[in-house]
C-alpha positions as CSV (number, residue, x, y, z in Angstrom):
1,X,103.7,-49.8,54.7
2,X,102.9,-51.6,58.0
3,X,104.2,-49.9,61.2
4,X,106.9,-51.9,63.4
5,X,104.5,-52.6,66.4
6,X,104.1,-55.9,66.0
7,X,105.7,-57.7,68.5
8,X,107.2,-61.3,68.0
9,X,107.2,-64.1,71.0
10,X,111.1,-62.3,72.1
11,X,109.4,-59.6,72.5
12,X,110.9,-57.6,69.7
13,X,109.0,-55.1,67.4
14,X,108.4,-55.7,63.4
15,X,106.9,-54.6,60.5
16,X,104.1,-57.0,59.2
17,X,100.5,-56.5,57.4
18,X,99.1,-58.9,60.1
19,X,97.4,-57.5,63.2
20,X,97.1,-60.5,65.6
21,X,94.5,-60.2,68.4
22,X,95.6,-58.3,70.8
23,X,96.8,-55.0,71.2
24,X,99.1,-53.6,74.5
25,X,101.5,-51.6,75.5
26,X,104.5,-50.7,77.8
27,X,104.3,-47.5,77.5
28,X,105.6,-44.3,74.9
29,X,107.9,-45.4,72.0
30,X,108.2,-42.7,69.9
31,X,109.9,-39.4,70.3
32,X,108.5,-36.1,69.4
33,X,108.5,-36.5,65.6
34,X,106.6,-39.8,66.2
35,X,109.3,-41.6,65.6
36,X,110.0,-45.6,67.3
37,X,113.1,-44.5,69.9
38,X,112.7,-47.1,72.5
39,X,111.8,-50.7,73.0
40,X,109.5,-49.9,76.1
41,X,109.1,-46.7,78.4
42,X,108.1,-48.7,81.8
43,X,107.7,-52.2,83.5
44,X,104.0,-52.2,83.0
45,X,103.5,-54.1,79.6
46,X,100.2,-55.7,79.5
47,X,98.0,-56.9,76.3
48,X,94.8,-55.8,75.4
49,X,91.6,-56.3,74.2
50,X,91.3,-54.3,70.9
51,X,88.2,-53.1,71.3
52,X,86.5,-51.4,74.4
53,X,84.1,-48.9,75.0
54,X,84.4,-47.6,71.5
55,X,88.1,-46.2,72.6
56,X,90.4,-45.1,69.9
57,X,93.9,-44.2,70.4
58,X,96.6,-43.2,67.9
59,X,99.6,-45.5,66.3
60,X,102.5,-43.1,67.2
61,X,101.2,-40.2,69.4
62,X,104.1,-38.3,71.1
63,X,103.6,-38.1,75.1
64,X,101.2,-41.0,74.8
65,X,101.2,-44.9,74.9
66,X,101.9,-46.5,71.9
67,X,99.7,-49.3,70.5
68,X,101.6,-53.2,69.7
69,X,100.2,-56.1,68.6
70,X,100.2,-59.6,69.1
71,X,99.4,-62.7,67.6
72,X,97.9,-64.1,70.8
73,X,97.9,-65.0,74.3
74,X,101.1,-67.6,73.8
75,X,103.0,-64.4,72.5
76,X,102.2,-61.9,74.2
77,X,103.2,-64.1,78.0
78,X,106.1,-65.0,76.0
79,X,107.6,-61.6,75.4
80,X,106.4,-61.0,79.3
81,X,103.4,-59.1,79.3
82,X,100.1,-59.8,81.4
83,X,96.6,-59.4,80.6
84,X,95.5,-55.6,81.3
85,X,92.9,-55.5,84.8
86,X,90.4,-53.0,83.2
87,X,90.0,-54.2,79.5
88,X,90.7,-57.6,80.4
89,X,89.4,-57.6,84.1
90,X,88.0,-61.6,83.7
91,X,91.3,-62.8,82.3
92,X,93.4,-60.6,84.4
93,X,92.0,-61.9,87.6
94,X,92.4,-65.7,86.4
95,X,95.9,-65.0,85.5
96,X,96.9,-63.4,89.3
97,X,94.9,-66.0,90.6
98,X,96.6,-68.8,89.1
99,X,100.2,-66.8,90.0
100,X,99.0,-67.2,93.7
101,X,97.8,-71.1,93.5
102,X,100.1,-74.0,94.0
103,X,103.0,-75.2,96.0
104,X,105.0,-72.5,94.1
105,X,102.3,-69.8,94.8
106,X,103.2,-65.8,94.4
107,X,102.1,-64.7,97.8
108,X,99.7,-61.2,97.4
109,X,100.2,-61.0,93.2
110,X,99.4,-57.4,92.9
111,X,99.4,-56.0,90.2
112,X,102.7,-53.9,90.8
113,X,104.3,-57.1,92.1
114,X,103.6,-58.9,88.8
115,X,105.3,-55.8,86.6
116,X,108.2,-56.0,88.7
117,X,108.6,-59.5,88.6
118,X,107.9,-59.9,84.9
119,X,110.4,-56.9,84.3
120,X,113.1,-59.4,85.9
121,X,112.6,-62.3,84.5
122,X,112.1,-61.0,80.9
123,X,115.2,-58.6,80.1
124,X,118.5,-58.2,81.3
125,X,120.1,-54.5,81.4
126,X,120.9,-53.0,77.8
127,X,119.3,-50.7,75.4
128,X,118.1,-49.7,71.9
129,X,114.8,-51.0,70.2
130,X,115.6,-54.4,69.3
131,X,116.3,-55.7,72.4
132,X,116.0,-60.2,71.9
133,X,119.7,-60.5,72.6
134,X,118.7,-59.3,76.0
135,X,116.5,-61.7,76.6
136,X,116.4,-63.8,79.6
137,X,115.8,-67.4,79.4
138,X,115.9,-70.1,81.4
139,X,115.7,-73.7,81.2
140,X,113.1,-76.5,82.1
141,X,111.8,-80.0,80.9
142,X,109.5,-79.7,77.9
143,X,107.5,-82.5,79.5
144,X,106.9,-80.5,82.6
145,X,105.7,-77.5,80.8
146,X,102.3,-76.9,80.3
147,X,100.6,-75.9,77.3
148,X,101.0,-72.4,76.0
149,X,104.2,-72.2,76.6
150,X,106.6,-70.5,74.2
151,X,110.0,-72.0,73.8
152,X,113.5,-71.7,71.9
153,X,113.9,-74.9,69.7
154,X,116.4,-75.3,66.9
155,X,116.9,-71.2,67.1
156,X,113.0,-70.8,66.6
157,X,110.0,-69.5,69.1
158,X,107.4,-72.6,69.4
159,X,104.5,-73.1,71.0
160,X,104.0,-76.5,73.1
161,X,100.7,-77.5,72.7
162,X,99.7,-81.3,73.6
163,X,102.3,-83.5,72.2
164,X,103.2,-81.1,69.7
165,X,105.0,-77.7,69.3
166,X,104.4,-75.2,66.6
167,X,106.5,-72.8,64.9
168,X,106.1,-68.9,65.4
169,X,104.7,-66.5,62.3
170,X,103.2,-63.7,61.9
171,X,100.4,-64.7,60.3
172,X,99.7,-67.6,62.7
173,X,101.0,-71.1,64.5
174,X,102.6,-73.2,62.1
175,X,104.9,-76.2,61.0
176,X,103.8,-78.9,64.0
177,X,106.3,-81.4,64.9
178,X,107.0,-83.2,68.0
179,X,107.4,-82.1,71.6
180,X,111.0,-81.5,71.7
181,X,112.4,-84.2,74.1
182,X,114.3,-83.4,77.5
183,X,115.4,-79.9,78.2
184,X,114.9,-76.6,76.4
185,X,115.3,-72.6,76.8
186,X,111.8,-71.4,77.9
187,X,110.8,-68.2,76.2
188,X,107.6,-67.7,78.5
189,X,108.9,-66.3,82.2
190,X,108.2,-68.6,84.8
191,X,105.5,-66.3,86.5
192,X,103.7,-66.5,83.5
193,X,104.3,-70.2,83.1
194,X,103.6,-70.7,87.2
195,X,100.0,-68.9,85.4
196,X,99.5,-71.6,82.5
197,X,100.3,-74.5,85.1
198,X,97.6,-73.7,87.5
199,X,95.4,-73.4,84.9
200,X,95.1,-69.5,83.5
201,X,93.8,-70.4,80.1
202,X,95.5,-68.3,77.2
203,X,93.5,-67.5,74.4
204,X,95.3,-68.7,71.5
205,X,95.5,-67.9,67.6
206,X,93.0,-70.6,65.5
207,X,95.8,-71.8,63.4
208,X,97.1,-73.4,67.2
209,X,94.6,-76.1,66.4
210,X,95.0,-76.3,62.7
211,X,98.7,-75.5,62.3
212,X,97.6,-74.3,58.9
213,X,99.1,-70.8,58.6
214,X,101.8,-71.8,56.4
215,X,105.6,-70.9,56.6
């Protein structure tokens, strides 16, 4: 049986037999039995490569970070983590450099001034594991919002991509309909969407372009 440790674009933590491609973490989730206590340990959350240096770490090690999954780049910025600076040193570096481009520039993005402002914009106070009623939202013009973007439409997480948006799943993008029109709840915090709009380039699942992955 899968473990829960995938993580879906509110950030929450499932059970599914797909991987994605990314791993991450924010931090130790299981107790001392190796059981999942918590939804995260810290505000650092970053994704992952998931493979580097030949590195292995265990699923559910007590005392030591826990590995999550993601289906992408559009997920894992919309449940609010970053890309990590060692594994993912190219992309991490485009992404803090994009933060600090623009009239709405992050002045000195550091790396611990990026976890504390994604820890703000992505939660509000509350606890146990599944945590998306928590979630902070906010609220633009899907017009304005650049691609990669994960937003709330019609109760689902959807990707806008081009004139399109796509459905969430496990398994990959899917369903494309129409850029929903005038406002919606933006999934994505807006440091990582202040990112996407000064051109940080997400790497995105392959069904993004085909929509294929099915319901």
């Amino acid at each position: 049986m899968p473990r829960r440790n995938r993580v879906d674009p509110f950030g929450d933590l499932h059970a599914h037999a797909a991987r994605g491609m990314f791993t991450g973490n924010r931090g130790c989730l299981v107790d001392d039995n190796r059981r999942l206590v918590r939804h995260h340990m810290s505000n650092l959350w970053i994704t992952c490569v998931t493979d580097f240096r030949g590195w292995r770490f265990p699923l559910d090690a007590p005392h030591r970070w826990t590995p999550l999954f993601f289906l992408d780049d559009a997920v894992a910025l919309a449940a609010g983590h970053r890309p990590c600076g060692l594994c993912r040193r190219g992309d991490y570096v485009a992404y803090k450099d994009a933060v600090a481009a623009g009239p709405a520039a992050l002045d000195r993005p550091w790396a611990s001034t990026l976890n504390r402002r994604l820890a703000a914009e992505r939660l509000r106070r509350g606890r146990g594991i599944d945590r998306a009623a928590h979630r902070r939202v906010w609220t633009a013009e899907a017009d304005a919002l650049p691609d990669g973007t994960v937003v709330i439409d019609a109760g689902m997480a959807r990707l806008l991509l081009g004139d399109r948006s796509l459905a969430f799943g496990f398994d990959g993008w899917h369903s494309p309909t129409p850029r929903p029109p005038g406002a919606v709840d933006v999934l994505t915090p807006p440091t990582s969407v202040l990112a996407l709009a000064n051109g940080f380039c997400p790497t995105l699942h392959e069904s993004a372009v085909s929509g294929s992955a099915g319901p």
